[in-house]
ChimeraX commands (.cxc) that place a marker at each C-alpha (Angstrom):
marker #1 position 0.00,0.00,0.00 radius 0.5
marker #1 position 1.87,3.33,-0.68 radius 0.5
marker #1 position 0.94,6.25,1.87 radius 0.5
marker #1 position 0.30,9.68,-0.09 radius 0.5
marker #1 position 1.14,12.03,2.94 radius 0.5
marker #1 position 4.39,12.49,1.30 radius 0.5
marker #1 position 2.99,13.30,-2.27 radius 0.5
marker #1 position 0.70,15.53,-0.50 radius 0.5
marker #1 position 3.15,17.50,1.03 radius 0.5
marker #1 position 5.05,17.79,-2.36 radius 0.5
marker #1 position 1.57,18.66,-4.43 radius 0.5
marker #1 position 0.05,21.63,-2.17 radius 0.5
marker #1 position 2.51,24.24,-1.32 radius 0.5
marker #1 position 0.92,26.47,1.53 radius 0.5
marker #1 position 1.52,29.69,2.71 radius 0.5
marker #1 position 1.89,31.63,6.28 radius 0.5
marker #1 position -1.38,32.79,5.84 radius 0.5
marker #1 position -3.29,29.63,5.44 radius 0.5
marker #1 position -3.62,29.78,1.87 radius 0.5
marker #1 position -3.04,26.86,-0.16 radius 0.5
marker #1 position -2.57,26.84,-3.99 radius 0.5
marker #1 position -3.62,23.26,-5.78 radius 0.5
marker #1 position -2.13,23.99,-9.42 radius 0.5
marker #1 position -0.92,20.67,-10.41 radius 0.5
marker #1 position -2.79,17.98,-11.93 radius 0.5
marker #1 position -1.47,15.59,-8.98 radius 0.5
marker #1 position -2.26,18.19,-6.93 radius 0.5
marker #1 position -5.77,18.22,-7.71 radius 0.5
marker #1 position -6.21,14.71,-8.05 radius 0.5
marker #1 position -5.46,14.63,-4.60 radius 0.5
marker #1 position -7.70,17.27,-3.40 radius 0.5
marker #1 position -10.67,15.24,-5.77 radius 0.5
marker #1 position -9.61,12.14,-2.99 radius 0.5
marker #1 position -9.80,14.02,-0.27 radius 0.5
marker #1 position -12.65,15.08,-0.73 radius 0.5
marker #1 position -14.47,12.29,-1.55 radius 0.5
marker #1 position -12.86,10.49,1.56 radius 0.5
marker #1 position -14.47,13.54,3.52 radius 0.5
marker #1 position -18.25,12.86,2.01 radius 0.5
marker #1 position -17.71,9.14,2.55 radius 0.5
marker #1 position -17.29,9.68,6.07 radius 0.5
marker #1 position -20.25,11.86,6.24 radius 0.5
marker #1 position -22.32,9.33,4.75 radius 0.5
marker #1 position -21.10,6.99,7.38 radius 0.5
marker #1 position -22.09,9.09,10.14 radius 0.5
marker #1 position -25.44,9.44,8.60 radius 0.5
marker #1 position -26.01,12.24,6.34 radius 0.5
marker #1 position -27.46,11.91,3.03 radius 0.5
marker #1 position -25.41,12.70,0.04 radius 0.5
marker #1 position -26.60,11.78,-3.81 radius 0.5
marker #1 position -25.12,8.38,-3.93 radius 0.5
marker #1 position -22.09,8.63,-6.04 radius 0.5
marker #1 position -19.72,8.87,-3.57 radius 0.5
marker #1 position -19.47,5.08,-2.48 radius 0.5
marker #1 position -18.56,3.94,-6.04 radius 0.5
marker #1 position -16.56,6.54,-6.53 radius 0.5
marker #1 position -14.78,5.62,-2.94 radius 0.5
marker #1 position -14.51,2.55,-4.33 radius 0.5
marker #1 position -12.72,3.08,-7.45 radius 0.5
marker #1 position -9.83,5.01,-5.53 radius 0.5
marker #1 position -9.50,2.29,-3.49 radius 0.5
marker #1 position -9.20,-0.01,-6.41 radius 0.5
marker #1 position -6.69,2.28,-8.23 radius 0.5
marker #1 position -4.27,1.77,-5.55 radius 0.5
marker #1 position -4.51,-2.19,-6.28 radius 0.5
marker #1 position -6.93,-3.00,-3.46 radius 0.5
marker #1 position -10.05,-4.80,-3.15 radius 0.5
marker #1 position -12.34,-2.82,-1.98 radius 0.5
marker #1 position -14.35,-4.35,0.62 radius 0.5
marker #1 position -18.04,-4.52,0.59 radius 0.5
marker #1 position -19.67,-1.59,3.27 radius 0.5
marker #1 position -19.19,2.10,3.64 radius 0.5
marker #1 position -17.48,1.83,6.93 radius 0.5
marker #1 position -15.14,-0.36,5.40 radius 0.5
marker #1 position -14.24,1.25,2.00 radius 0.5
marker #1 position -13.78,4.69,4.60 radius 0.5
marker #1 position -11.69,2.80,6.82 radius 0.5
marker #1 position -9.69,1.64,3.36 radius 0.5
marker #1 position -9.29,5.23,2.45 radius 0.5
marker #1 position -8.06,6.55,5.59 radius 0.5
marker #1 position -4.93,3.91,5.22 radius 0.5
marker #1 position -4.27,4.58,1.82 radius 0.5
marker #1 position -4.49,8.75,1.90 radius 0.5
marker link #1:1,2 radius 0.2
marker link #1:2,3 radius 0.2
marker link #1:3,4 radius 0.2
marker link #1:4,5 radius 0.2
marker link #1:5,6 radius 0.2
marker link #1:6,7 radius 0.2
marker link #1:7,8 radius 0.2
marker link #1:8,9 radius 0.2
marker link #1:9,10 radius 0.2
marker link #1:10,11 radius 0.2
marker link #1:11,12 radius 0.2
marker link #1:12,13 radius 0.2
marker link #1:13,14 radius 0.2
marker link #1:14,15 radius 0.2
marker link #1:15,16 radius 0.2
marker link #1:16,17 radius 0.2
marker link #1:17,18 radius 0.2
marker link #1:18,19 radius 0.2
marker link #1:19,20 radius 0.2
marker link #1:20,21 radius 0.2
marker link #1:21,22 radius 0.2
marker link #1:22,23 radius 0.2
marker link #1:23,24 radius 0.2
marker link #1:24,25 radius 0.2
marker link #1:25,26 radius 0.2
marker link #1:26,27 radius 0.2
marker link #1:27,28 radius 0.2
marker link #1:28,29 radius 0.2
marker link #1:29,30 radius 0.2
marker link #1:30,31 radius 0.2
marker link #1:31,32 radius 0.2
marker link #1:32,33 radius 0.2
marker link #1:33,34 radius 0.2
marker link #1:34,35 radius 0.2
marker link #1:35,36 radius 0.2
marker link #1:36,37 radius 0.2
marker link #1:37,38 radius 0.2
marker link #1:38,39 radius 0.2
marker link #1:39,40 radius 0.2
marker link #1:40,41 radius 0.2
marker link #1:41,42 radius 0.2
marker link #1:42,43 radius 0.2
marker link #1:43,44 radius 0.2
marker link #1:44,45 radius 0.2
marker link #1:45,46 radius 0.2
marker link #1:46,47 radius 0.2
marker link #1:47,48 radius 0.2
marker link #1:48,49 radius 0.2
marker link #1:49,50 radius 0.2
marker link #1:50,51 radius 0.2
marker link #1:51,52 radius 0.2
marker link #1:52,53 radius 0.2
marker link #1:53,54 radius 0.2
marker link #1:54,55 radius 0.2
marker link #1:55,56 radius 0.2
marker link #1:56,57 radius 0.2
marker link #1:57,58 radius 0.2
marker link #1:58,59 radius 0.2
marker link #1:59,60 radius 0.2
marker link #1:60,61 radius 0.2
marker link #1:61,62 radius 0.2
marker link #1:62,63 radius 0.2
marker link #1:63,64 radius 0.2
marker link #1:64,65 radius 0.2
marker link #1:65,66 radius 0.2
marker link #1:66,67 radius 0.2
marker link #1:67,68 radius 0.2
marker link #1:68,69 radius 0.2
marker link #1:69,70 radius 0.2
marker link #1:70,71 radius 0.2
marker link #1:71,72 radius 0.2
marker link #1:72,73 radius 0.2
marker link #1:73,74 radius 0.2
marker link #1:74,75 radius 0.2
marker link #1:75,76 radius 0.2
marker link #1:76,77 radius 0.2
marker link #1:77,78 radius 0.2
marker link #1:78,79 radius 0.2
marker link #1:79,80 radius 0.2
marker link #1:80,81 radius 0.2
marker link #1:81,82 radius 0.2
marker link #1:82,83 radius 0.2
view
């Protein structure tokens, strides 16, 4: 499993004040996974969202040569390894 903390740091480049700048195609890739791992856990504590974000959960989690397992919980719980 390869841990993207390090390609995250690389991607974002921030700023004193806060301010981050996402201007590289990694870069936003990354931010795309993020937040999909956010809504994911949303759903999982309950809220509604428009049902796309489990398969597309999923797919990350297969594009980093996993199986991704069968519940919400789970695939979150796969995401928060992986990213």
């Amino acid at each position: 499993m390869k841990n993207c903390a390090d390609e995250r740091k690389k991607t974002m480049p921030s700023y004193e004040d806060g301010t981050v700048v996402v201007d590289t195609p990694e870069g936003i890739e990354m931010y795309r996974r993020l937040a999909i791992r956010s809504a994911l856990r949303l759903e999982v504590m309950g809220f509604q969202g428009r049902g796309q974000v489990f398969g597309l959960a999923k797919d990350i989690v297969s594009s980093y040569g996993e199986i991704p397992k069968g519940t919400k919980k789970a695939v979150l719980a796969q995401l928060e390894e992986l990213l």
